[in-house]
C-alpha positions as CSV (number, residue, x, y, z in Angstrom):
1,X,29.0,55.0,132.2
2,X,28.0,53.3,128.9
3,X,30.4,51.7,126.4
4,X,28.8,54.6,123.8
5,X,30.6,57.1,126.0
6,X,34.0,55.3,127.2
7,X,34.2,54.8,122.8
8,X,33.8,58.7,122.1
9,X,36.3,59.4,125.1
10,X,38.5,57.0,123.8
11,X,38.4,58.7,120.3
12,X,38.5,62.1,121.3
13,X,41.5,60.9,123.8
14,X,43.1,60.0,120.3
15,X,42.5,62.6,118.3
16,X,43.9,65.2,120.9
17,X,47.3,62.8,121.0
18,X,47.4,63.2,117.1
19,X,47.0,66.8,116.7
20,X,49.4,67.2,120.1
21,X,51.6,65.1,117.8
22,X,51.1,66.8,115.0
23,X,51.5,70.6,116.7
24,X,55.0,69.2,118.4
25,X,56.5,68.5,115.0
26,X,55.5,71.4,113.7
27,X,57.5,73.4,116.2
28,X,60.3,70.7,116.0
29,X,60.5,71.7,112.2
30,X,60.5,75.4,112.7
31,X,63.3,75.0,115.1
32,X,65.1,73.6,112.5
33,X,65.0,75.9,109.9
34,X,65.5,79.1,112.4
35,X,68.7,77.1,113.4
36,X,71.7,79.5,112.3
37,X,74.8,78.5,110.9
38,X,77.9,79.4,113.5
39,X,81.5,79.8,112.4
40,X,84.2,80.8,114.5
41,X,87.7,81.5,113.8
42,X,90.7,81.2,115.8
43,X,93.6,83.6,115.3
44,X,97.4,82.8,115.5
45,X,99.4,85.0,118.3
46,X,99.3,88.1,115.3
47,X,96.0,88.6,116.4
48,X,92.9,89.5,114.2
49,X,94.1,93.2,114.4
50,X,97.6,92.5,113.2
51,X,96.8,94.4,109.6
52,X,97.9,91.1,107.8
53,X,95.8,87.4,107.5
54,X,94.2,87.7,110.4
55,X,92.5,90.6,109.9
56,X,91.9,89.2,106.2
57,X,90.6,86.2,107.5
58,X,88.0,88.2,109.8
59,X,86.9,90.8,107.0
60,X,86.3,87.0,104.9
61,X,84.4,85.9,107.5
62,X,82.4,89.3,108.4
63,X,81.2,89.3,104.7
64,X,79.9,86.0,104.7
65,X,77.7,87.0,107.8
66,X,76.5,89.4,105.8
67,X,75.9,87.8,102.4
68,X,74.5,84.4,104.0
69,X,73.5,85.3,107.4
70,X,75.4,82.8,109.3
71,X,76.6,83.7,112.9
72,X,80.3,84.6,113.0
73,X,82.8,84.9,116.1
74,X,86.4,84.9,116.7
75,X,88.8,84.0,119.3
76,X,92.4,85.4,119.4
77,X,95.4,83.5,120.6
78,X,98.2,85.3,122.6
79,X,100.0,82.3,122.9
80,X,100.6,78.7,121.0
81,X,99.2,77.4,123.9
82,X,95.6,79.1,123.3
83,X,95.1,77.1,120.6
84,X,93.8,74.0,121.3
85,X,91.6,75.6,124.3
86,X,90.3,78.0,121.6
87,X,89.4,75.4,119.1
88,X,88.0,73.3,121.8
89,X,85.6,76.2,122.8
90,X,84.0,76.3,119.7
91,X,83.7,72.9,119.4
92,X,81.9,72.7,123.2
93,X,79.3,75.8,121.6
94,X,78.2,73.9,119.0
95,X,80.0,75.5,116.0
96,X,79.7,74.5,112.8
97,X,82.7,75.4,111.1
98,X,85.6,76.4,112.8
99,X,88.2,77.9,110.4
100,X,92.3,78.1,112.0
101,X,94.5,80.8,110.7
102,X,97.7,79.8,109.6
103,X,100.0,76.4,109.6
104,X,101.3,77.5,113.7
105,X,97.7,75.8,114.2
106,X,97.7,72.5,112.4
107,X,98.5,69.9,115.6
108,X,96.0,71.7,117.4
109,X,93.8,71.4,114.6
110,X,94.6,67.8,113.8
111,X,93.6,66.7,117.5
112,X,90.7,68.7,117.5
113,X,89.2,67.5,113.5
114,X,89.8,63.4,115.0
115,X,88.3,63.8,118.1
116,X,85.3,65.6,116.7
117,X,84.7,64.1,113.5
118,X,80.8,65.6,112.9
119,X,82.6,69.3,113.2
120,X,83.7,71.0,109.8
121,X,87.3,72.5,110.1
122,X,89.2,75.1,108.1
123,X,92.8,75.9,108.1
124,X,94.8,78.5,106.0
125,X,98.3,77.6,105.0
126,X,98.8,74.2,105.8
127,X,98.3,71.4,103.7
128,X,99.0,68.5,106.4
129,X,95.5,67.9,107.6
130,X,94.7,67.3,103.9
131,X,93.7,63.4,104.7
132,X,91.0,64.3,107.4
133,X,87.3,64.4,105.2
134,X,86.5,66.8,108.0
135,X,89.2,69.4,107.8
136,X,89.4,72.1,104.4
137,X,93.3,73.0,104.0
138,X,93.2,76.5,102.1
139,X,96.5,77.1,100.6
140,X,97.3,80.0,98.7
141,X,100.1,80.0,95.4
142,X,101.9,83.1,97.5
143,X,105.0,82.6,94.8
144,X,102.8,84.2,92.1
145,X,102.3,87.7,93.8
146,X,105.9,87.7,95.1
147,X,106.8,87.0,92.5
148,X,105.1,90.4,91.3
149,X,106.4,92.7,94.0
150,X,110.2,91.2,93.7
151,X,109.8,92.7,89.9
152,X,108.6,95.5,91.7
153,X,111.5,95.9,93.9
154,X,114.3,94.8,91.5
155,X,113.0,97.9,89.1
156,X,112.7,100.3,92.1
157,X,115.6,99.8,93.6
158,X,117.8,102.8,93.7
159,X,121.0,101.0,95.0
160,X,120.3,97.5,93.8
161,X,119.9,96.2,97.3
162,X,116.5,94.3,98.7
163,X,115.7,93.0,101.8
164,X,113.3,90.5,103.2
165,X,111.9,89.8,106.8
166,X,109.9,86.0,107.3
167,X,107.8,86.1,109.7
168,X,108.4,82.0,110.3
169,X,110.8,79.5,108.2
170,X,108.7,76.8,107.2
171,X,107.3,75.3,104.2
172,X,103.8,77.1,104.3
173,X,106.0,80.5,104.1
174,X,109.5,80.0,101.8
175,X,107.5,80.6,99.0
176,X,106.8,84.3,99.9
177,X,111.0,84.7,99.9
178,X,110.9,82.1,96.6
179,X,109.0,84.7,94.5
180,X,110.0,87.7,96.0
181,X,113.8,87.3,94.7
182,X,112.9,85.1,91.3
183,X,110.9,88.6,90.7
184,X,114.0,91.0,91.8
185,X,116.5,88.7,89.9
186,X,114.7,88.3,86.7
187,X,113.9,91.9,86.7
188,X,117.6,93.1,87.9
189,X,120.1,90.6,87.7
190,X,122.7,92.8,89.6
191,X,120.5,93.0,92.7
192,X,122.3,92.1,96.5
193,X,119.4,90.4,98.3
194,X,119.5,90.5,102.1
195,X,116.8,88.6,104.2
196,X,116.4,87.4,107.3
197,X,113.9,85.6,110.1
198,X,112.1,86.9,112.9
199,X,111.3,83.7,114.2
200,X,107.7,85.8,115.3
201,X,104.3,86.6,113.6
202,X,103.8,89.0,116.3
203,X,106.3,91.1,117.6
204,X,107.1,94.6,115.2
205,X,110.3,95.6,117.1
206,X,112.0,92.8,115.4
207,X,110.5,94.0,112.5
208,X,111.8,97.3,112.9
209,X,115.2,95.8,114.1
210,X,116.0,93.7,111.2
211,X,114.7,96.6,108.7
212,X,117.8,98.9,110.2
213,X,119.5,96.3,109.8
214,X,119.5,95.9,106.2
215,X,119.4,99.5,105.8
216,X,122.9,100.3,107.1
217,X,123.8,97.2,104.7
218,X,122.4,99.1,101.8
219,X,119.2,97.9,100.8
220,X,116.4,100.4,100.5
221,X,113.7,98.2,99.6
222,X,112.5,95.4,102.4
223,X,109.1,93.1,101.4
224,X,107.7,91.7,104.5
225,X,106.1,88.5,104.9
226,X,105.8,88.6,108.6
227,X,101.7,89.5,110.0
228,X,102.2,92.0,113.0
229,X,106.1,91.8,113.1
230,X,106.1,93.7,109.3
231,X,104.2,96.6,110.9
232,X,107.7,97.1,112.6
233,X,109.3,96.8,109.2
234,X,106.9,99.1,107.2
235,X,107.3,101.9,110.3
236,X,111.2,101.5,109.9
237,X,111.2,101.8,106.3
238,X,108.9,104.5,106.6
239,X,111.8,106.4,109.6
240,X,114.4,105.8,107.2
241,X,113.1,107.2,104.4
242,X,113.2,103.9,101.6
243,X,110.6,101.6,100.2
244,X,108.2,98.9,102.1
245,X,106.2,96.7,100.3
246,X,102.9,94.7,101.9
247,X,102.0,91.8,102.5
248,X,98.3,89.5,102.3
249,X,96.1,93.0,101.7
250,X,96.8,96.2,100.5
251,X,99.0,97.9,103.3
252,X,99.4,101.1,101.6
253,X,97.2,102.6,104.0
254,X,99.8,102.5,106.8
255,X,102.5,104.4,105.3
256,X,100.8,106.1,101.8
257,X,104.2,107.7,100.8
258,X,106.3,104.6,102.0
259,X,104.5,101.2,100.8
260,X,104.9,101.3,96.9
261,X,102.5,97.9,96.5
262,X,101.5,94.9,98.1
263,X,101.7,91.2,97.7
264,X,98.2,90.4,97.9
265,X,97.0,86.8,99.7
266,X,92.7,86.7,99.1
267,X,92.6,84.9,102.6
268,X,89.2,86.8,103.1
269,X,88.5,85.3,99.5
270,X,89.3,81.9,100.8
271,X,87.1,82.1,103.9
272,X,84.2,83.9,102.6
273,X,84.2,80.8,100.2
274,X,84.6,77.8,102.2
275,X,81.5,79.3,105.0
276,X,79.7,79.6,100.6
277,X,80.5,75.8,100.3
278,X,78.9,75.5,104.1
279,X,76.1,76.7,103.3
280,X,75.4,75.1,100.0
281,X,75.9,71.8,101.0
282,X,79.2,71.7,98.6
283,X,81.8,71.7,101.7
284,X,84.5,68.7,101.9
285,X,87.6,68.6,103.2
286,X,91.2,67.8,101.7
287,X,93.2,70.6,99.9
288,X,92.0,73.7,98.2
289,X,94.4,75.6,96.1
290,X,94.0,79.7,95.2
291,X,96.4,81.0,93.1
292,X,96.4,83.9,90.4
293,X,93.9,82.6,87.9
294,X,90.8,82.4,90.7
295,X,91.6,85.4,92.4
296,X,93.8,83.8,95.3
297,X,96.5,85.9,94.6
298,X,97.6,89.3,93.0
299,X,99.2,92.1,93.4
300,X,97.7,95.1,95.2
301,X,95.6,97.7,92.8
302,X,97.6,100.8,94.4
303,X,100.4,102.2,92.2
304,X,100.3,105.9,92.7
305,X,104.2,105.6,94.0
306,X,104.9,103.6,90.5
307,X,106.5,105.2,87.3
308,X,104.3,104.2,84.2
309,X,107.5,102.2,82.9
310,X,107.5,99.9,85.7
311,X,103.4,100.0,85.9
312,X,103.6,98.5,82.0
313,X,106.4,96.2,82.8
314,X,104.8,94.4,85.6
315,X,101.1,94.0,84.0
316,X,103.2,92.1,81.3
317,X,105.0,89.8,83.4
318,X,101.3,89.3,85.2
319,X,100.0,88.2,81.6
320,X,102.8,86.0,81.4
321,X,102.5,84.5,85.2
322,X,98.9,83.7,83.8
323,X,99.0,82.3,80.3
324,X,102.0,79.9,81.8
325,X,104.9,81.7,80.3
326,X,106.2,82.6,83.5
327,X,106.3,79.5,85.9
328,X,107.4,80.6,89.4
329,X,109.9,78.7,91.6
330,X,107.5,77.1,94.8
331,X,110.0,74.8,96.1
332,X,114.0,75.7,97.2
333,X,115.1,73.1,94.6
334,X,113.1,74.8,91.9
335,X,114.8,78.4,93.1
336,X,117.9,76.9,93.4
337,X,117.6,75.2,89.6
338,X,116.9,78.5,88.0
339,X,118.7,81.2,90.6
340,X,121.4,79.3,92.2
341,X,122.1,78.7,96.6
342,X,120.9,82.4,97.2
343,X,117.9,81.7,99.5
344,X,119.6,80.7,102.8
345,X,116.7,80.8,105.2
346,X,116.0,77.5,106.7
């Protein structure tokens, strides 16, 4: 064999390890950019069917799918104890944002945003997971459309009486109660409030319990704030024959004649948002506030069981809420500054 030819099959030996090279990065590349974006969310015990922030939090995440074709999955919790399993799932698939809904999540998602620091976290409703870089805490100004619906109630109102179920005392969830009565007060001074705590996101006989209970004390109003457990509430109100009012989304399809509005909490907003940030390269953790003036918050667009009056009278105390004339109460010692010791959930 002559050195002419162990020099050509040396250089063709080469040249086939380059473009071998070459071809293998190519298809490294395109692996890359097929990769698809996965974010999964994990439910509290409500459920994602529980016609509240779940649900809100899934229809937010089903539009993103859509819009930025990212791959989207959830996992509900029946139990506390599901949560950390849940979150850890995802985390074991590879996911690259996992989103948690609602503050009954946070130590879950604390331990699971430390021990996988390269993972992007969400949570809606809690603002204690604010110091991770790896962890977005969506928090919504829920005071503003309470606030809304409470005018709507105290104007309502046929035997100035109100009632108001909480799904969980807490700081993530006074607020709702906060609003709600600054809004029936201001708008009917005279008004008896009634409200109480089911302790339970997901359990509508309570709901339903605590409705007929304020019912036989004279309230024919009751404003839920409460997930699954205010489907119990809206189904009494709806057996007794007095007014509901939603909570999160627009609930007036469960009981058209009985729902009069809806204090509205854009947690699909909020999701479909972050999974934008995601994709754009714009994500970071630490806290994210939604309130009134970037859609966050409102009150729900169905008035067909409002009077006109009370239609007029509430868009101008919404102009108000916006232009800062109307500052509502987002803390018990705010309430209690301007209302007096009335709220006595704890």
């Amino acid at each position: 064999m002559t050195k002419k030819f162990l020099a050509l099959m040396t250089a063709a030996t080469l040249l086939l390890a380059l473009v071998s090279c070459g071809g293998n990065k190519k298809a490294d590349t395109e692996e890359v950019a097929e990769k698809v974006l996965k974010v999964g969310l994990v439910t509290d015990v409500g459920g994602v069917e529980d016609q509240s922030f779940n649900q809100s939090a899934w229809e937010g995440l089903q539009r993103a799918a859509k819009d930025f074709g990212v791959e989207v999955q959830y996992l509900s919790s029946s139990t506390d104890a599901d949560y950390a399993p849940n979150l850890e799932t995802f985390v074991d698939e590879g996911f690259d944002l996992i989103i948690s809904v609602g503050f009954l999540l946070a130590d879950a998602t604390r331990a699971a945003a430390e021990a996988n620091p390269d993972v992007k976290f969400a949570i809606i409703d809690d603002a204690t997971c604010a110091d991770l870089n790896n962890v977005a805490c969506l928090t919504f100004k829920v005071e503003q459309a309470t606030y809304l619906v409470g005018y709507v109630a105290g104007k309502m109102t046929k035997k100035n009486n109100v009632g108001f179920v909480l799904g969980m005392a807490g700081d993530a969830m006074h607020p709702f109660g906060y609003g709600y009565f600054a809004g029936a007060l201001d708008a009917n001074p005279g008004i008896s409030l009634q409200m109480a705590n089911a302790n339970n996101f997901g359990d509508p006989a309570t709901g339903s319990s605590l409705t007929t209970n304020f019912v036989t004390n004279g309230a024919d109003v009751v404003f839920h704030a409460a997930g699954a457990t205010g489907t119990g509430v809206i189904s009494e109100c709806q057996a007794k024959g007095i007014m509901a009012i939603g909570v999160d989304s627009d609930q007036s399809y469960l009981a058209p004649e009985t729902v009069i509005t809806s204090a509205m909490k854009r947690v699909d907003n909020a999701v479909y948002s972050t999974v934008e940030a995601v994709v754009n390269g714009t994500y970071s953790g630490g806290l994210s506030s939604f309130d009134i003036h970037n859609g966050g918050v409102d009150i729900a667009p169905t008035q067909t069981l409002l009077s006109e009056e009370v239609i007029a009278a509430v868009e101008e105390v919404k102009g108000k809420l916006v232009n800062g004339d109307i500052v509502v109460p987002g803390t018990k010692s705010e309430f209690d500054a301007i209302y007096g010791d009335v709220y006595t959930l704890d």
